[in-house]
C-alpha positions in Angstrom: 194.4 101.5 83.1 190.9 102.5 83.8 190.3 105.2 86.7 188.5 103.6 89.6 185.5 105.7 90.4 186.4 107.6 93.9 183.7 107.0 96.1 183.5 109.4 99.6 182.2 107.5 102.5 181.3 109.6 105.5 180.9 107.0 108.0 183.5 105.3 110.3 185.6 102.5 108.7 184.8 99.1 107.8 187.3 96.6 107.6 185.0 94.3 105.6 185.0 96.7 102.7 189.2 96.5 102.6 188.8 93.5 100.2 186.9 96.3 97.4 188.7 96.8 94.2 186.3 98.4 91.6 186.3 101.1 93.7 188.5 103.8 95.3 187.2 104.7 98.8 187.5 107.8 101.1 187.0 107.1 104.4 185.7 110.3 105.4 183.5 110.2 108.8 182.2 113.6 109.1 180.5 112.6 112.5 182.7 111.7 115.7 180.7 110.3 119.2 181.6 112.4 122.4 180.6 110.1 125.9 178.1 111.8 128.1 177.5 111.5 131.8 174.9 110.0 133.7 173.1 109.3 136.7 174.2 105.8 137.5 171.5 105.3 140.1 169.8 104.0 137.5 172.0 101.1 137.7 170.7 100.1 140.8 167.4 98.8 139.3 166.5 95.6 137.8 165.4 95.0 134.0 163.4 93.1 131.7 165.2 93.9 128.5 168.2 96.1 127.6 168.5 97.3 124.4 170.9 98.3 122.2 170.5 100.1 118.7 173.9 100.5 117.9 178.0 99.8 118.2 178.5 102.9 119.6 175.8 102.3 122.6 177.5 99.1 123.2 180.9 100.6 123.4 180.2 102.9 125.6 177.7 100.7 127.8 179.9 97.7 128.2 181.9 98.8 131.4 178.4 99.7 133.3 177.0 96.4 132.3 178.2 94.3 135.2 176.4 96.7 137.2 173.1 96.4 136.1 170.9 93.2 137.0 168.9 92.5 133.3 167.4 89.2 132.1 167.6 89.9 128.4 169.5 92.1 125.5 167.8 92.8 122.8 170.2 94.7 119.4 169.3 96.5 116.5 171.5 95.0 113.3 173.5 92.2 112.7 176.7 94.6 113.7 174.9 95.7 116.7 175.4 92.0 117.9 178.5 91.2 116.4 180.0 94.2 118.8 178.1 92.5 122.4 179.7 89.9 120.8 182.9 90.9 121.1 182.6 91.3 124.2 181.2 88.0 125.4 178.2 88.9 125.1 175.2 87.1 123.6 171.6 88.7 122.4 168.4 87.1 123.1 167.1 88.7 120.2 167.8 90.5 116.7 166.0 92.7 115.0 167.8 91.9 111.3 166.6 95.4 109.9 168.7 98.0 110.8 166.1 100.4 111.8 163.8 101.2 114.8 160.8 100.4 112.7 162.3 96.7 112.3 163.1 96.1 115.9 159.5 97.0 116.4 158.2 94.8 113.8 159.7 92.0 115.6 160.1 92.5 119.2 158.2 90.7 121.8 156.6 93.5 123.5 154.4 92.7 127.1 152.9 95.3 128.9 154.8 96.2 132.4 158.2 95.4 130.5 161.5 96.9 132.4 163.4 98.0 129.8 167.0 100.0 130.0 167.4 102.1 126.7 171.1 103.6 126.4 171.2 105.6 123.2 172.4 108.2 121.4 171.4 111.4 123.0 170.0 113.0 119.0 168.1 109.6 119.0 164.7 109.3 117.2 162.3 108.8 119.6 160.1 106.4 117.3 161.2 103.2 119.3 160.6 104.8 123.0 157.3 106.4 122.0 156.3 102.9 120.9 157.2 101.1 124.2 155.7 103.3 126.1 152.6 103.2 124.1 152.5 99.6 124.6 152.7 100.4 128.9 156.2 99.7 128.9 158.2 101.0 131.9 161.4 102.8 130.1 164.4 103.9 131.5 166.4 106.0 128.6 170.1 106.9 129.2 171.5 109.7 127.4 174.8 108.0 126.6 176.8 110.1 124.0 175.9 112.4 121.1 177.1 112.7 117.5 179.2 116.4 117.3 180.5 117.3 113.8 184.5 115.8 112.7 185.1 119.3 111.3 188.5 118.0 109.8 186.9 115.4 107.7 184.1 118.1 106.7 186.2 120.5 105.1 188.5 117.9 103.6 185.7 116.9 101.8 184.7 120.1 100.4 187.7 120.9 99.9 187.8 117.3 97.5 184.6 117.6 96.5 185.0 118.0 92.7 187.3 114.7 92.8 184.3 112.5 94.0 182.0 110.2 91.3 179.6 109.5 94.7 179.1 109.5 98.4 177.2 107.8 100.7 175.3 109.1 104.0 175.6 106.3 106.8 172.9 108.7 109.3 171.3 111.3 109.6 173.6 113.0 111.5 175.9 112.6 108.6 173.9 114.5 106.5 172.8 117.4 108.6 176.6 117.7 109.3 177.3 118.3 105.5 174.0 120.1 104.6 174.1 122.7 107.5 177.4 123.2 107.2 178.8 127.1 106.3 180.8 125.4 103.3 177.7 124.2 101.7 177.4 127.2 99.3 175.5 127.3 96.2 178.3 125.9 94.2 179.2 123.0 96.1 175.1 122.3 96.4 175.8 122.2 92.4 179.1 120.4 92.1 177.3 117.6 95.0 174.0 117.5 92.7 175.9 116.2 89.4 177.3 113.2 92.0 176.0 109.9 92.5 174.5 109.6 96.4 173.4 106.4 98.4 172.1 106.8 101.7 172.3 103.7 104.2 168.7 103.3 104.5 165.0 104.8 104.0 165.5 107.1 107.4 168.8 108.8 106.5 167.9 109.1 102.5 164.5 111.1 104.0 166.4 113.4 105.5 168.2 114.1 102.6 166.2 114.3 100.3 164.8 117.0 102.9 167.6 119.4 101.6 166.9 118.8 98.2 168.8 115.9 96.7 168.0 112.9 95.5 169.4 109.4 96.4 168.9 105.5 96.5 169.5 103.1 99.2 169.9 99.5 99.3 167.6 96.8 100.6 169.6 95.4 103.0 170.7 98.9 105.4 174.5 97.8 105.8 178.0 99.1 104.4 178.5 95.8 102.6 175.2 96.3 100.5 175.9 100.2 100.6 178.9 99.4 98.1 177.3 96.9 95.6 174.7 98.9 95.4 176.8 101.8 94.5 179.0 99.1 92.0 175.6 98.9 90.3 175.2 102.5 89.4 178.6 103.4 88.8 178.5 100.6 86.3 181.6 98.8 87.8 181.9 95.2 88.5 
């Protein structure tokens, strides 16, 4: 029987990927999310729009959300929804491009908006720089931060050689690996003979930053990630 092709993936897991098998896949997330503290004054106030750019920000901003008096929710990604969704929760818009730079493509911006921002605290401050520009009146809550999964980091370097590819689901992800001690000048050698897809445009410029080159599908999600990834591994 032909080997399948081991594929690392350093994100969290995706149960819509289970159904996969051309390939053999490594859930490996190298990033874990760690809840911050805040002001809940903030609370108090009343909003335009909330918006939400990803699961995690809706996870951990569901049990403050009776609390807050908003008119609208806006999400970044179709899996941003489905998780407000889960919790009976329904957007009022969609930004179907997972990225800031889609959201602001497409989002009804008025000058004076309200708007509540919970986000990651290593955010990219494209999105907030662009409201404000447009006289928006932001309110940004530092909600958790990305810290490093050191278990799954050196299990993969310690697997390394085992891998045909590996994908990068943020940029976090890839900072994680690249600045990590274990990143010596072998394993920048053994990871530069392996095939590597990135998510989307943002996380494969950062790493192409350190040096490697990578591809990324059209459509930024873990489903596309993977046939992309068939595609080059010549699997199908």
């Amino acid at each position: 029987m032909k080997r399948k092709p081991v594929v690392f993936i350093t994100g969290t897991h995706s149960d819509a990927l289970n159904d996969n098998n051309m390939l053999d896949l490594w859930w490996l997330p190298v990033i874990k999310t760690e809840i911050l503290s805040f002001d809940k004054i903030v609370l108090k106030e009343s909003f335009d729009w909330i918006i939400f750019t990803s699961r995690n920000a809706v996870e951990y901003f569901v049990p403050f959300m009776d609390r807050v008096k908003v008119k609208n929710i806006a999400s970044i990604g179709s899996k941003t929804s489905h998780e407000l969704k889960t919790h009976d929760i329904e957007p009022n818009f969609e930004s179907e491009v997972f990225s800031q730079e889609g959201f602001i493509d497409k989002f009804p911006v008025e000058k004076g908006l309200k708007i509540l921002y919970p986000a990651s605290q290593n955010r990219r401050p494209k999105l907030e720089n662009y409201l404000r520009g447009k006289a928006c009146d932001v309110t940004s809550i530092d909600l958790y931060r990305p810290v490093d999964n050191i278990e799954s980091i050196h299990y993969l370097f310690d697997n390394l050689h085992r891998a045909d590819a590996l994908t990068f689901a943020s940029p976090s992800a890839v900072r994680a690996i690249m600045e990590n001690p274990l990143m010596t000048d072998e394993m920048r050698e053994i990871l530069n003979d392996k095939i590597l897809v990135c998510i989307g445009p943002v996380t494969n410029s950062v790493l192409e930053s350190y040096g490697f080159k990578s591809s990324y599908p059209d459509v930024h999600t873990n489903e596309e990630t993977i046939k992309l990834l068939c595609k080059l591994l010549e699997v199908s």
